[in-house]
C-alpha positions in Angstrom: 177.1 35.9 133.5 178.6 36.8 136.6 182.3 37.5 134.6 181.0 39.4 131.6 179.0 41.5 134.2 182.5 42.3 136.4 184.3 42.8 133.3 181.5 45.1 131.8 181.2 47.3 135.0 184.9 47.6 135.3 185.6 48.2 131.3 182.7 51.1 131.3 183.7 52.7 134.8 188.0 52.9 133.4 186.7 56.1 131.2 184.1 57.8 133.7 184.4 60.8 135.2 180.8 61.7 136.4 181.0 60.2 140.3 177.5 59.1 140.4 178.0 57.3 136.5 181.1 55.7 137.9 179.3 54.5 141.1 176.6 53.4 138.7 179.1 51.2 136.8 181.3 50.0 139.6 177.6 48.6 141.2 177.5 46.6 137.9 180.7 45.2 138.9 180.3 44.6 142.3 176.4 43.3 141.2 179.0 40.7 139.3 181.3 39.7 142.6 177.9 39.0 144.1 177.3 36.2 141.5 180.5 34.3 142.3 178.7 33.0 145.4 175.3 32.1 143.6 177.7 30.4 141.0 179.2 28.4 143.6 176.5 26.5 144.5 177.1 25.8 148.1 176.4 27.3 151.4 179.7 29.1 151.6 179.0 31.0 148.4 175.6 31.5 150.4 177.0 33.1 153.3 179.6 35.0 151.4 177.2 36.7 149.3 175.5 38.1 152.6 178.3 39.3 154.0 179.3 40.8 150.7 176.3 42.9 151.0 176.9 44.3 154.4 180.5 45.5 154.0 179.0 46.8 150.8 176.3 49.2 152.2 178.3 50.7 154.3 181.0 51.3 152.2 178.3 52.9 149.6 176.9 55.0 151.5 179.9 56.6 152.6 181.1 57.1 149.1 177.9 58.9 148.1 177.2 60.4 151.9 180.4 62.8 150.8 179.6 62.9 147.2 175.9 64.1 148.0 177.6 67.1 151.1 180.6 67.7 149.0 178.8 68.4 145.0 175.5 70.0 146.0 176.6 73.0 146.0 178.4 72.6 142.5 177.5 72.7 138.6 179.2 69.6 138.3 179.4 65.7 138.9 183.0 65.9 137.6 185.1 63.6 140.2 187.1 67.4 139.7 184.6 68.4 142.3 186.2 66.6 145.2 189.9 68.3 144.2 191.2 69.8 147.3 188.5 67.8 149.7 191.2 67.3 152.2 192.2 70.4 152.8 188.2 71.7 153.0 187.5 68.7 155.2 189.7 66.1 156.5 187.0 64.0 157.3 185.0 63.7 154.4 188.2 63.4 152.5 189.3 60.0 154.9 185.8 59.4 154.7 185.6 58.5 150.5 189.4 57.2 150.4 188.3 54.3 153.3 185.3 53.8 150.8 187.4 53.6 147.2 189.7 51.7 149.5 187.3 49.2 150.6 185.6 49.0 147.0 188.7 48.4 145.6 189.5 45.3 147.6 192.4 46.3 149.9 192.7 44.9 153.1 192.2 44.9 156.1 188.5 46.5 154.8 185.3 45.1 154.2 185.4 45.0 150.7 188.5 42.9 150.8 187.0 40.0 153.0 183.9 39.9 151.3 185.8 39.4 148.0 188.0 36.8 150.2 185.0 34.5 150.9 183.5 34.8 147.9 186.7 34.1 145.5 187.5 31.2 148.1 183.9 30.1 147.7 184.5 29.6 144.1 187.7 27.7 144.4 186.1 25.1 146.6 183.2 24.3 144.3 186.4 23.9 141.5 187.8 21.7 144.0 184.8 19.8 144.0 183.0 19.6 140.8 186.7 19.3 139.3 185.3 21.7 136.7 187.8 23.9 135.7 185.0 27.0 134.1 185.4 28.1 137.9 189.1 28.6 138.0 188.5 30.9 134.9 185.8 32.5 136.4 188.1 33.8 139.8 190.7 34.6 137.1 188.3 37.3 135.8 187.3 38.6 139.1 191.0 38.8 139.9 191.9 40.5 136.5 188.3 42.7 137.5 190.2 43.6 140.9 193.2 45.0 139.4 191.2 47.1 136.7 189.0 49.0 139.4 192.7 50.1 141.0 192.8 52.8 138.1 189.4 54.3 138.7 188.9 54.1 142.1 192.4 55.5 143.1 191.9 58.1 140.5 189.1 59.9 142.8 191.9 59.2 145.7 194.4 61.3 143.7 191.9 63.5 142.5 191.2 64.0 147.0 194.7 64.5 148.2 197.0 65.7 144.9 194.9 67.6 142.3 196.1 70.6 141.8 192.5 71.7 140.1 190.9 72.9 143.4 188.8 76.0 142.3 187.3 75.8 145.9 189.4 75.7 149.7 187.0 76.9 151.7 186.3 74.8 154.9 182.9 72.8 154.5 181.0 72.5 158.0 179.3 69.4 159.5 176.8 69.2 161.1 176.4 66.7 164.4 174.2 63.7 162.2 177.1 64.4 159.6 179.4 63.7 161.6 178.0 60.8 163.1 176.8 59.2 159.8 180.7 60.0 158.4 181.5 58.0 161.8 179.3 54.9 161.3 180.4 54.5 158.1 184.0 54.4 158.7 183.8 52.2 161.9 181.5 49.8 159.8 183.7 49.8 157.2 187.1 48.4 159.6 184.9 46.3 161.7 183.6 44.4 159.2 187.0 44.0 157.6 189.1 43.6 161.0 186.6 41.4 163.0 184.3 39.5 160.4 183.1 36.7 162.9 179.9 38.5 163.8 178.6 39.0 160.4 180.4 35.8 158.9 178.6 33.4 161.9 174.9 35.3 161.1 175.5 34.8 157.2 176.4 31.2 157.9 173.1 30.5 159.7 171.1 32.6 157.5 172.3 30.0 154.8 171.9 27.3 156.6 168.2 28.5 156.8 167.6 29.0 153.0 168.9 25.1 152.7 
């Protein structure tokens, strides 16, 4: 389950270019990566899986914090909206690359680590169970890894070297904008960059639910 749903949310997302349907199918995805840790049986995968979700809210909700300031004001959902976004607003425009970045699993993010501990997770239980399903199953979410490059660094280029931009005009924030923007992007490196906290509170959470 949790490979056909990585490779389903990955597959569906390659063609999309409404932002919100392909947030909707990279969640599917991601819904998958989340799985690896319940399929590894162990407190590891336990632990991963809760860190996974908090590098992953934060890393959401800056992707759809600029998507929701950037497209309200537009007809469209197109990722063709956020053409020119650096030029209209630098921040905004680091603000949904860090997030892509992060979703995509580039280091030294959060969405890399969490996909660290959670593939490592998997290998372990193949180490012990000696059941090689699990070795094919961090195959997939390796091949699911390289698939969301193309879509998620397609809003990037879309960001910083469309040449589509009907709009330049500056867009102002305002002080909670700028402060959410802020939170997100400091959540987003901290949780990649210095993992400890989170890692040591997911560890005892699982060692709670045991």
């Amino acid at each position: 389950i949790s490979g056909i749903t990585i490779l389903y949310g990955n597959l569906c997302a390659i063609p999309q270019r409404n932002l919100k349907r392909l947030f909707g199918y990279s969640s599917i995805a991601h819904a998958g990566y989340l799985l690896l840790g319940v399929a590894a049986l162990s407190a590891s995968g336990q632990s991963a899986l809760m860190y996974y979700l908090g590098g992953y809210v934060f890393t959401l909700m800056a992707g759809f914090f600029v998507i929701t300031l950037v497209l309200r004001h537009l007809a469209t959902e197109d990722i063709s909206g956020l053409a020119g976004l650096n030029q209209r607003s630098p921040l905004l425009a680091a603000t949904m690359t860090i997030s892509m970045v992060s979703l995509a699993g580039i280091p030294p993010l959060a969405g890399f680590f969490g996909k660290f501990l959670l593939l490592k997770s998997v290998v372990e239980a193949a180490k012990v169970s000696h059941n090689h399903g699990y070795y094919c199953l961090v195959f997939t979410a390796l091949a699911g890894v390289v698939i969301s490059l193309y879509y998620y660094f397609n809003v990037v280029r879309e960001i910083y070297w469309s040449k589509e931009a009907k709009d330049v005009s500056a867009i102002e924030l305002s002080a909670p904008a700028l402060v959410t923007a802020w939170i997100c992007i400091a959540g987003i490196f901290w949780l990649g960059l210095f993992p400890n906290t989170i890692l040591n509170m997911a560890t005892q959470a699982a060692g709670a639910l045991k």
